[in-house]
DRENVEXTI-42017 format. One record per residue (C-alpha): x negated, y negated, z negated; residue in one letter; residue number from 1. Coordinates in steps of 0.2 Angstrom, whole numbers, plus 5000, padded with zeros to 4 digits. Layout:
REM DRENVEXTI-42017
{rec {X Y Z} 'A' NUM},
...
***
This chain:
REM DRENVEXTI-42017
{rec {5307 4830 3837} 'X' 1},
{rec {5299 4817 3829} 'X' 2},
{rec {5286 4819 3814} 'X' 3},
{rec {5295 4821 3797} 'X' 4},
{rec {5289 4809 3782} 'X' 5},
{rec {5298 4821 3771} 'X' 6},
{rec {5287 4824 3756} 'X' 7},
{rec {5274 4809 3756} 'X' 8},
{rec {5283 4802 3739} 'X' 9},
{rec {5282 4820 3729} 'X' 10},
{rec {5272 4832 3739} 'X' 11},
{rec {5289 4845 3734} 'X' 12},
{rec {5301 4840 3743} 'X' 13},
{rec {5296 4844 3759} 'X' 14},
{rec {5301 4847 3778} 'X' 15},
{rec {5292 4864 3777} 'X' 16},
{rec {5301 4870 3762} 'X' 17},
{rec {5318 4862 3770} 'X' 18},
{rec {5312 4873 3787} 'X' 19},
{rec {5310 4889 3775} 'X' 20},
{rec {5325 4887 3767} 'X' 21},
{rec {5335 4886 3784} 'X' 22},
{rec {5326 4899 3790} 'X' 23},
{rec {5332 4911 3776} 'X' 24},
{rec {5348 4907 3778} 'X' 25},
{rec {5347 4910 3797} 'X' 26},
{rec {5342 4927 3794} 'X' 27},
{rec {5355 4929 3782} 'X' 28},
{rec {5369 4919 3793} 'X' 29},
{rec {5365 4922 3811} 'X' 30},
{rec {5354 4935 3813} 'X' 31},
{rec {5366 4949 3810} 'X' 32},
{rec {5378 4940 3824} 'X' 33},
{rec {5363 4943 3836} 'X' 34},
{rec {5361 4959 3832} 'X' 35},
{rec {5379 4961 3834} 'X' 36},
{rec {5380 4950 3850} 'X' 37},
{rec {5365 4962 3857} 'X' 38},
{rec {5373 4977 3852} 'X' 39},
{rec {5391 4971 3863} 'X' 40},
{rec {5380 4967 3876} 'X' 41},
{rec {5370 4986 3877} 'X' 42},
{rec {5387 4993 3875} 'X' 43},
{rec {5394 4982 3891} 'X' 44},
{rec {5379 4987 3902} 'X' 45},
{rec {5380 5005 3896} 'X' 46},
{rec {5399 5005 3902} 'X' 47},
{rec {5394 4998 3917} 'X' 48},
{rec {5384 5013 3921} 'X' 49},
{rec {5401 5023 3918} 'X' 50},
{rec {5410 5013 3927} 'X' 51},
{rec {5399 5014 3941} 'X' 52},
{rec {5399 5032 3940} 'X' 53},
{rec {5419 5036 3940} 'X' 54},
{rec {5423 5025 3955} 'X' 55},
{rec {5407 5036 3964} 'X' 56},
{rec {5418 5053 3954} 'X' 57},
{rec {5435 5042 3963} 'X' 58},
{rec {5428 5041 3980} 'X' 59},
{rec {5420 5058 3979} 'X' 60},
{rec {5439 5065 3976} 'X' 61},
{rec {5446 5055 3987} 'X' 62},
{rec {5437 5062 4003} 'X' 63},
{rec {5443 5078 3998} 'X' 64},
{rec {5459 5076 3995} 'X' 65},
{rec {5465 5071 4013} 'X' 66},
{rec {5471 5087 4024} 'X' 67},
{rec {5462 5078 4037} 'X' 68},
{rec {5445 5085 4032} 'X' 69},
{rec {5449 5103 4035} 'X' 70},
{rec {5453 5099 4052} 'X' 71},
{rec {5437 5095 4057} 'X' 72},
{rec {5430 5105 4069} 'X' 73},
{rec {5413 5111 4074} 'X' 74},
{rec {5406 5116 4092} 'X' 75},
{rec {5389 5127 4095} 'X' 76},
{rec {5384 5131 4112} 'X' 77},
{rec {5371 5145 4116} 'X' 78},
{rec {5367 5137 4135} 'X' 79},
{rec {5364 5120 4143} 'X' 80},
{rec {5376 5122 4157} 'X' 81},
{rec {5390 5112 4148} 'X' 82},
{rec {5393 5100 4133} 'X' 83},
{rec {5407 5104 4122} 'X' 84},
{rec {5418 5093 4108} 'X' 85},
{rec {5434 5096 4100} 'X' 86},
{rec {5446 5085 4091} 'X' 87},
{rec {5453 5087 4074} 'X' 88},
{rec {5466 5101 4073} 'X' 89},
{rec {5462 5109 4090} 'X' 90},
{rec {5459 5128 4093} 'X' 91},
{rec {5448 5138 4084} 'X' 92},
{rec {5439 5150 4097} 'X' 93},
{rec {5424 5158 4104} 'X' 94},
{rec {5423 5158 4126} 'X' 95},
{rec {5410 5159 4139} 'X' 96},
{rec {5410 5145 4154} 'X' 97},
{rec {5401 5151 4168} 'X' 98},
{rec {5397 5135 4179} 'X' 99},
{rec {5394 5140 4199} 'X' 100},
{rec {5396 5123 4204} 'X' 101},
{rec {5395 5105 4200} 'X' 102},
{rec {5407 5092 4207} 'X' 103},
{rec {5398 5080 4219} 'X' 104},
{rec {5403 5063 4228} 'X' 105},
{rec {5405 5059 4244} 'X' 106},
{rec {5392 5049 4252} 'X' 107},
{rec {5390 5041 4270} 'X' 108},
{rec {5379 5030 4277} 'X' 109},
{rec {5381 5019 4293} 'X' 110},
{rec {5370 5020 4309} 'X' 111},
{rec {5356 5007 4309} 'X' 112},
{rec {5355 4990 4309} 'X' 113},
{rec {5337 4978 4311} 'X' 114},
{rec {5342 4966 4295} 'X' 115},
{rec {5354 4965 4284} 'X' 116},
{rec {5356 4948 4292} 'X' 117},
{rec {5362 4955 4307} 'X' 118},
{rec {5381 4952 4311} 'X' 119},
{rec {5393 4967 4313} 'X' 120},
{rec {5406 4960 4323} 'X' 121},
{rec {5409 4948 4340} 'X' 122},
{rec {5425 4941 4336} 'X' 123},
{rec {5439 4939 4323} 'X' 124},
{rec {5447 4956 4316} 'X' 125},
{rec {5451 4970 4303} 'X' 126},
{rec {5444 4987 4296} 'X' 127},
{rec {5452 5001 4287} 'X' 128},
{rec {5442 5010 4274} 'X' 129},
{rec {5449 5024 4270} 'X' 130},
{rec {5443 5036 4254} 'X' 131},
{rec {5452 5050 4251} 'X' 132},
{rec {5470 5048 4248} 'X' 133},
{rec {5467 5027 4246} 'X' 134},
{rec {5467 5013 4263} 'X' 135},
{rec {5457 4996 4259} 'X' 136},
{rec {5462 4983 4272} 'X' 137},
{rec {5445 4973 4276} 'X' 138},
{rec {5445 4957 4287} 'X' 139},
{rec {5430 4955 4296} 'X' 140},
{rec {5424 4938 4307} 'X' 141},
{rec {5411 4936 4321} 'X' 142},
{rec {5399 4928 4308} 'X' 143},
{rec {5400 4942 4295} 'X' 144},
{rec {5383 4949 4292} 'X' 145},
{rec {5380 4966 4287} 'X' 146},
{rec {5378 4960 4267} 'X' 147},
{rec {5396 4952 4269} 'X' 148},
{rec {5403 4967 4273} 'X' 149},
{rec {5397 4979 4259} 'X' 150},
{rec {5400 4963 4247} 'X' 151},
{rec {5419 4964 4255} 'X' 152},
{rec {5420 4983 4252} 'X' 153},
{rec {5416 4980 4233} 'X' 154},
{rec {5425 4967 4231} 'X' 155},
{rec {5441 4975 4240} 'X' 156},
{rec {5438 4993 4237} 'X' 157},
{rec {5428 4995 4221} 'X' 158},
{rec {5437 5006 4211} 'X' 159},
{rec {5436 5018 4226} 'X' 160},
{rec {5419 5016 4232} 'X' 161},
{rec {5401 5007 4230} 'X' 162},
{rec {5392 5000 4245} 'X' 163},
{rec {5375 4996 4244} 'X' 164},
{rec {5363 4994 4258} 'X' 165},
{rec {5346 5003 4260} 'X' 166},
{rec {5330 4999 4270} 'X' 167},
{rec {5326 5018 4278} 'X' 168},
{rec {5310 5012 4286} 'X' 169},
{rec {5306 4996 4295} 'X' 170},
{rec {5320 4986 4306} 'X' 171},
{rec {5331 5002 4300} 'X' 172},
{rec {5344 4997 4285} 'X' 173},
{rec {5359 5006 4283} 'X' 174},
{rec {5374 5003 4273} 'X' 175},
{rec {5378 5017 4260} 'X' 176},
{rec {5396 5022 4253} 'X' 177},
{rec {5396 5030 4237} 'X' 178},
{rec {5414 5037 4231} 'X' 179},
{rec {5419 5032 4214} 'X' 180},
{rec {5427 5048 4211} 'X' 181},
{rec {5420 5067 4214} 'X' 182},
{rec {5427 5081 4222} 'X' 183},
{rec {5434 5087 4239} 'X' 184},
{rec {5446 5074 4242} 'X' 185},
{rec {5435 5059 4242} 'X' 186},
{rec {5432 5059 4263} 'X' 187},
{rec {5424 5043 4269} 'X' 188},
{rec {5428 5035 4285} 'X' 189},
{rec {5430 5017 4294} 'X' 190},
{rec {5442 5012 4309} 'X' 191},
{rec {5441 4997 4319} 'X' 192},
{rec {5458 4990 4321} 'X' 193},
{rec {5453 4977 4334} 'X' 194},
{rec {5440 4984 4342} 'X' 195},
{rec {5428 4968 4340} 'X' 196},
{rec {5414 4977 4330} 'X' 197},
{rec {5396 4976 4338} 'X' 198},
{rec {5392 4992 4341} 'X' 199},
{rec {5398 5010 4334} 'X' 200},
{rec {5389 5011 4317} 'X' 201},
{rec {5400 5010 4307} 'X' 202},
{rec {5412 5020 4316} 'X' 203},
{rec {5407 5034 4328} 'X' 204},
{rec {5387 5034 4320} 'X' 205},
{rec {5394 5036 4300} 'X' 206},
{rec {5389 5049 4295} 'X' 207},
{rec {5391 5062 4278} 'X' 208},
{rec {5375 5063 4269} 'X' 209},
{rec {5383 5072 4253} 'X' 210},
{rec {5399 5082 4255} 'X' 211},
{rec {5409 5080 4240} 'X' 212},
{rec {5413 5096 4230} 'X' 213},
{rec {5425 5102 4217} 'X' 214},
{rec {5418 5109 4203} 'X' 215},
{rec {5421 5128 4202} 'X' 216},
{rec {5416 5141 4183} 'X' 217},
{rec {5426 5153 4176} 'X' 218},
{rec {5434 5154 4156} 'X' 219},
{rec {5431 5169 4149} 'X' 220},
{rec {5431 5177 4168} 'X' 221},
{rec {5444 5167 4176} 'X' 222},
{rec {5442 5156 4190} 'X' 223},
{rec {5444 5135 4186} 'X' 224},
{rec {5445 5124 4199} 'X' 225},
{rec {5441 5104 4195} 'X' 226},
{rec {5440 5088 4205} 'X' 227},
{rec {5427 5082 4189} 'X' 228},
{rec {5413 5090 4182} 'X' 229},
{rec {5422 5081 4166} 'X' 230},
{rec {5436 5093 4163} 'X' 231},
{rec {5446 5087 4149} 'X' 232},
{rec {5462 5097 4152} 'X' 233},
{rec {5459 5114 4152} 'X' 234},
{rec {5460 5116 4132} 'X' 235},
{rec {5471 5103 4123} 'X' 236},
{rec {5460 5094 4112} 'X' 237},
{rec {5445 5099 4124} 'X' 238},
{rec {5432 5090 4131} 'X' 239},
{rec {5421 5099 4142} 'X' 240},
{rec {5406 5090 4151} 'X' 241},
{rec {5398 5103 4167} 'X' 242},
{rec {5381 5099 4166} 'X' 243},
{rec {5371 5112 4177} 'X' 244},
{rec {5373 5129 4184} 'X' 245},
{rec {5371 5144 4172} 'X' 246},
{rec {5383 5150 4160} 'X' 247},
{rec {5386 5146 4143} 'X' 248},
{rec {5393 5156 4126} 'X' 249},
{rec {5404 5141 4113} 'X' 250},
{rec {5410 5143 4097} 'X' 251},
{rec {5421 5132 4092} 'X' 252},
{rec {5425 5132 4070} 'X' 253},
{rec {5431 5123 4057} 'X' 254},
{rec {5418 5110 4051} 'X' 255},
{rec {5412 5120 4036} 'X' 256},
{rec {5396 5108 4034} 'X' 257},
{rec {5405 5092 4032} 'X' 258},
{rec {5417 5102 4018} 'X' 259},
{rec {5403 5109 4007} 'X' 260},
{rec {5394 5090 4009} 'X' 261},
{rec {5409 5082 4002} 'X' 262},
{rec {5410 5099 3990} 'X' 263},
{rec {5393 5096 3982} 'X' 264},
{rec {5394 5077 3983} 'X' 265},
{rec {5408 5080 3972} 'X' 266},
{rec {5398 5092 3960} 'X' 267},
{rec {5384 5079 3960} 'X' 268},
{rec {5397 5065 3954} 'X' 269},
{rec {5405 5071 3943} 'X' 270},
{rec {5390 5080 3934} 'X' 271},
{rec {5382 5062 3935} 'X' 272},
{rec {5397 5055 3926} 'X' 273},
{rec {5399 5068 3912} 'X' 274},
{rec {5379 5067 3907} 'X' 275},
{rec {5381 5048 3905} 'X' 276},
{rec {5398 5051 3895} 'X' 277},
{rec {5388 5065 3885} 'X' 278},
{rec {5371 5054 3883} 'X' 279},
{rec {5381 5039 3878} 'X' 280},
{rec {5394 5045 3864} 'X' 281},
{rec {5382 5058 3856} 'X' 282},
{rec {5385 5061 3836} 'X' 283},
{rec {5368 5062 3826} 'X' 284},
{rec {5362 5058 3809} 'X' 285},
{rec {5348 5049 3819} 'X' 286},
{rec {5351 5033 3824} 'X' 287},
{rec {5338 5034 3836} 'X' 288},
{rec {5348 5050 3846} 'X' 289},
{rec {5367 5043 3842} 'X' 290},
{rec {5375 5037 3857} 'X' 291},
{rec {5380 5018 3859} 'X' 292},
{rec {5398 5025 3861} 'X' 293},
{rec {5398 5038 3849} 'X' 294},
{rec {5411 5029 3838} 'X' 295},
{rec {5422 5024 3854} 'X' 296},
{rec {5437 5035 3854} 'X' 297},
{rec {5439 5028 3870} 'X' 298},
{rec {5425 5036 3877} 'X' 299},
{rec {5426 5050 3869} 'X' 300},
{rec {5444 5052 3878} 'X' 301},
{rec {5436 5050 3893} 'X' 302},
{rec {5424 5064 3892} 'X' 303},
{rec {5436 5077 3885} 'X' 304},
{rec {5451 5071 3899} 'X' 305},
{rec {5439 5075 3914} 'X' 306},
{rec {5432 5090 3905} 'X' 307},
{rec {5450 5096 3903} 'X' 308},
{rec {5455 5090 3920} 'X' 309},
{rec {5445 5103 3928} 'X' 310},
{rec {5453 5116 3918} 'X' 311},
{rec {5471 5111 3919} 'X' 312},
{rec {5471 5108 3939} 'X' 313},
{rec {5479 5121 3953} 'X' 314},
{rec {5497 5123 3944} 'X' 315},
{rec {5504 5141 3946} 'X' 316},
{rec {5495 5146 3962} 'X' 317},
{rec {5476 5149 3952} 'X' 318},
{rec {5463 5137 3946} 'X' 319},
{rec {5448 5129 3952} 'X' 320},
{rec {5436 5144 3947} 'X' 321},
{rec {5443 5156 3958} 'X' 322},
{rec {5436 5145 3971} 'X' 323},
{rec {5416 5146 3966} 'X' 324},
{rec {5418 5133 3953} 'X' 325},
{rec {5410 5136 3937} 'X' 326},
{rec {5407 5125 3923} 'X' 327},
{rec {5391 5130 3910} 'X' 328},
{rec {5391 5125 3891} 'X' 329},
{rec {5385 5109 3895} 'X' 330},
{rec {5400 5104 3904} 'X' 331},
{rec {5389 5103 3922} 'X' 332},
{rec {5399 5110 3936} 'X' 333},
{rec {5393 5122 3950} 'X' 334},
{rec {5401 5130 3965} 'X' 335},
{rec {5396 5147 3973} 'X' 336},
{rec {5398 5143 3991} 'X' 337},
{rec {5399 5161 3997} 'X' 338},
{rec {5414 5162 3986} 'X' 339},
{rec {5422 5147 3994} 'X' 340},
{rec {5418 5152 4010} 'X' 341},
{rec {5424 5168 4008} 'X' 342},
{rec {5443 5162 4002} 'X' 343},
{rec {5442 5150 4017} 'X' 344},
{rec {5439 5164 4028} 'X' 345},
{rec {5452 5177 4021} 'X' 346},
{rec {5464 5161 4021} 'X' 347},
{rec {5460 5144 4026} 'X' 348},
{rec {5479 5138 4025} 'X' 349},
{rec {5481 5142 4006} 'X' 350},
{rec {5463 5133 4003} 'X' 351},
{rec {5468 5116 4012} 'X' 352},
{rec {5484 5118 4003} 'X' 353},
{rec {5476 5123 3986} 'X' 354},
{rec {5464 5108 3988} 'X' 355},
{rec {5474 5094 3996} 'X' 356},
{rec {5493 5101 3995} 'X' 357},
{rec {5504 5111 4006} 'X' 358},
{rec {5514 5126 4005} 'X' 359},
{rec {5504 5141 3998} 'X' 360},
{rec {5507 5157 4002} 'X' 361},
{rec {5508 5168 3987} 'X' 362},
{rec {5504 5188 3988} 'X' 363},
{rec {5521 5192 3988} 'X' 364},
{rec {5525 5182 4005} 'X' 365},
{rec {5534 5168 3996} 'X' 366},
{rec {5526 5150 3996} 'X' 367},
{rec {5524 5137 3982} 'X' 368},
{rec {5522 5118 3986} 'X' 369},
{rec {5507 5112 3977} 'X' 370},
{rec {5500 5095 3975} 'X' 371},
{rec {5482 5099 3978} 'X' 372},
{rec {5470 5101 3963} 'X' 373},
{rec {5459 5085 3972} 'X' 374},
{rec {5475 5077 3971} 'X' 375},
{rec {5478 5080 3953} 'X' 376},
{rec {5460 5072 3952} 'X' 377},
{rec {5463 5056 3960} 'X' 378},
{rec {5478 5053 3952} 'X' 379},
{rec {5467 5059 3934} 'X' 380},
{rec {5453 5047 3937} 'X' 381},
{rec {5462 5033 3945} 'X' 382},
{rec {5469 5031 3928} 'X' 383},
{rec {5454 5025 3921} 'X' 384},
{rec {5447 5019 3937} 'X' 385},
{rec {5462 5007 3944} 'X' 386},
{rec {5463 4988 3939} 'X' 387},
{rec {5473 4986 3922} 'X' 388},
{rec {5466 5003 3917} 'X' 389},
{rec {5458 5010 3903} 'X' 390},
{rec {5441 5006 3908} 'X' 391},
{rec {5446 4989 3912} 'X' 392},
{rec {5455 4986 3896} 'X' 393},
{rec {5439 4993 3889} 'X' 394},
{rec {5429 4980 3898} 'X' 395},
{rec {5439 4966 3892} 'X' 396},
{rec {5439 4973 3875} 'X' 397},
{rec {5418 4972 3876} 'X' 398},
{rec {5418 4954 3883} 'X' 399},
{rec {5430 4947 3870} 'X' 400},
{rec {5421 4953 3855} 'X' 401},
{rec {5405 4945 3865} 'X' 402},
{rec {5414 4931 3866} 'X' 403},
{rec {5420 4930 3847} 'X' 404},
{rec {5401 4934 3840} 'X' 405},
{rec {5397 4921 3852} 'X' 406},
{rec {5411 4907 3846} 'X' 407},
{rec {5405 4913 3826} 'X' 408},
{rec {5387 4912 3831} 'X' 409},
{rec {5391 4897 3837} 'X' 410},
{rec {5401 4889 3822} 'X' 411},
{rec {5387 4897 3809} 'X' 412},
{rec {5374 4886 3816} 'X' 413},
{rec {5385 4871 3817} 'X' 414},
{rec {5387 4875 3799} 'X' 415},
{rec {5370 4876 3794} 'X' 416},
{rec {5364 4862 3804} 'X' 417},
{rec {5375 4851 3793} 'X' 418},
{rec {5371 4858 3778} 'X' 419},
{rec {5351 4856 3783} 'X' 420},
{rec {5355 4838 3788} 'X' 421},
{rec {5364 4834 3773} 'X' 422},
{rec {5349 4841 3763} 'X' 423},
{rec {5334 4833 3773} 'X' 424},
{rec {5344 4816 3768} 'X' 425},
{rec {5346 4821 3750} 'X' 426},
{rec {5327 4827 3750} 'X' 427},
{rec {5324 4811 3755} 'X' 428},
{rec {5334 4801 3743} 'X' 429},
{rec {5325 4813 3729} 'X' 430},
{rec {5308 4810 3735} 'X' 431},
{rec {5312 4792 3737} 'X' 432},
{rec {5316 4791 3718} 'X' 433},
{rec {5303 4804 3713} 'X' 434},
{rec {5289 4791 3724} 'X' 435},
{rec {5298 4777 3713} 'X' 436},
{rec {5296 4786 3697} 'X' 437},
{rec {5276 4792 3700} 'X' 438},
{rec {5274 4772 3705} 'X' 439},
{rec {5282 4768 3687} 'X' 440},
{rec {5271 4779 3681} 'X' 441},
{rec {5256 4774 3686} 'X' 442},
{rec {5257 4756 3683} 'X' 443},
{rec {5264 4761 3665} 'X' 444},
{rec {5247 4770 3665} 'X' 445},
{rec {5238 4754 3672} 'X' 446},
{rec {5244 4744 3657} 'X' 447},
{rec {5239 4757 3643} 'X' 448},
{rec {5221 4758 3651} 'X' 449},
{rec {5222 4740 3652} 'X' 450},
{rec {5227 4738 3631} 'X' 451},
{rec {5213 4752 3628} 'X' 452},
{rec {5200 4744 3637} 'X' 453},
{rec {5205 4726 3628} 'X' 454},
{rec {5203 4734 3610} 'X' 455},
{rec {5186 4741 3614} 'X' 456},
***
């Protein structure tokens, strides 16, 4: 901004008293709209903080509202002999594996050859490879070296075997065949159809360095028999991995850990979510303690529809505190987890049906189709939470009265910048004439001094 001249012809009207004058109206005018504006803005960051809250309250429900979570399971072993896990919904059960054998493979190696270099047959022909059950064709030439056959047998046969060739001392290699498979039925051997191999290594000289096994324990004393030490089909839903000898005590449960984690994450939401409700739309004659929202009937909706929420849930079949819940003047919510186990273990059914919906089994041996008070939740919450909902209208309430201070504050200043430039032209106009007036004056003065001083 340039440097005003305002004022050089009367010393009163002057840019600084224009400046003050704006100034008081701006405090009059526009002031209040920032305030207003600043307010809008606390109130959007505070429901931003709630709104983050509900849709942590939302997801919190929603990972207990699914059946699935109940049929989780849980496995503890007391032993290293084997490893143990089940699948969702399997069999709930305690058992002893006693493991007396492992499943092995079958290995044999070849009689010795000086290199791997060396050639394996003196003219054109083909071998069988046979591993248990399965027969591998292999064609063999006078110029096959010892690493083009086992490089054949991968290639041919290696879903069946692995061939690999091992230096057991100096000029002495031999070529290994491990089966791919384990258990008794996984014999080795290698006939030469043509009868051009060099030598009898890899026929009458093989040999069986490891017998392969089946694997052999007993369930609870009876006797299993298995071509694996993986044995997946012995329980539906089952794996069992044989790790050593020795036996081994399992208990396999329902996966109470992962439910009282999605319990008290629960808890922890929802407690979060009514303090911020609480703290925000608190009444007080101070405006210090009065919550931002504490006019909002909006909000105060909000806090009184989750509190009732957890009252009104369950239906006809009991409510939420007859599972451990418990809610403490405040409107913070708890959960006695020995009561909650406790009606798991006198019924699990009726408390996956009670929290997530089912038939429920009533005292009298009649059952009741519930929705599931976690249900009930979602459906309670997701009212606010989903788009279009009542904390998005609330949103878009907040951001259009932003946006209307904003267009007021906007024409308010527009207003008075006119009006200021309007003045600063008429100040000028005035302190024009008021410079003329003083010039007048002083050669009116000039003259009367002039007349005096003549007379003397």
């Amino acid at each position: 901004m340039g440097i005003s001249a305002l004022g050089t012809g009367s010393s009163i009207l002057t840019q600084d008293l224009l400046d003050q004058l704006k100034a008081a109206d701006e405090q009059a005018q526009i002031q209040p709209l920032d305030l207003e504006i600043a307010n809008q803005n606390d109130k959007l960051a505070e429901y931003n903080v709630i709104d983050a809250n509900m849709t942590n309250l939302y997801d919190a429900i929603g990972e207990l509202k699914t059946p699935a979570l109940f049929d989780e399971r849980q496995v503890s072993v007391d032993g290293s002999s084997v490893e143990v896990t089940a699948d969702p919904n399997s069999d709930v059960q305690e058992f002893t594996l006693d493991v007396t054998q492992l499943a092995t493979k079958e290995i044999s190696e070849s009689g010795s050859y000086s290199a791997t270099t060396d050639t394996i047959a003196s003219a054109d022909g083909t071998l069988t490879l046979d591993v248990g059950d399965q027969s591998f064709d292999i064609d063999y030439t006078d110029s096959m070296t010892l690493d083009d056959l086992k490089n054949a047998i991968n290639d041919v046969a290696g879903d069946a075997v692995n061939a690999t060739i091992v230096k057991v001392g100096d000029s002495d290699y031999r070529l290994f065949l491990n089966s791919v498979d384990m258990g008794s039925n996984q014999d080795i051997s290698i006939t030469d159809n043509d009868g051009n191999l060099s030598g009898t290594q890899l026929t009458d000289d093989m040999t069986t360095v490891q017998d392969g096994v089946d694997a052999e324990f007993t369930f609870n004393g009876e006797s299993i028999t298995r071509s694996s030490n993986n044995v997946d089909d012995l329980i539906v839903g089952y794996d069992i991995t044989l790790k050593s000898l020795g036996t081994s005590e399992v208990s396999v449960t329902q996966n109470r850990d992962n439910i009282m984690d999605k319990i008290d994450s629960f808890v922890e939401k929802y407690n979060a979510t009514i303090s911020e409700l609480a703290s925000a739309t608190k009444n007080s004659t101070e405006a210090e303690e009065r919550g931002i929202f504490s006019n909002e009937s909006s909000m105060r909706s909000l806090q009184a529809s989750l509190r009732d929420m957890i009252d009104n849930v369950g239906g006809s079949v009991g409510t939420i505190y007859d599972y451990g819940f418990d809610i403490d003047k405040d409107g913070k919510l708890s959960v006695d987890k020995d009561v909650l186990n406790e009606r798991i273990d006198e019924n699990p059914a009726n408390v996956e049906a009670f929290f997530s919906g089912g038939d429920f089994e009533n005292a009298d041996g009649t059952t009741t189709t519930v929705e599931g008070i976690f249900v009930e939740m979602d459906a309670n919450v997701e009212s606010y939470t989903r788009y279009n909902g009542l904390l998005d209208n609330f949103k878009d309430y907040l951001n259009d009265s932003i946006s209307a201070l904003e267009d007021s504050k906007l024409r308010a200043q527009e207003r008075l910048d006119a009006k200021y430039l309007t003045m600063q032209q008429q100040f000028a106009a005035y302190d024009a004439m008021i410079a003329d007036f003083n010039n007048q004056s002083s050669a009116f003065q000039q003259m009367i001094d002039s007349t005096t001083t003549s007379d003397q």
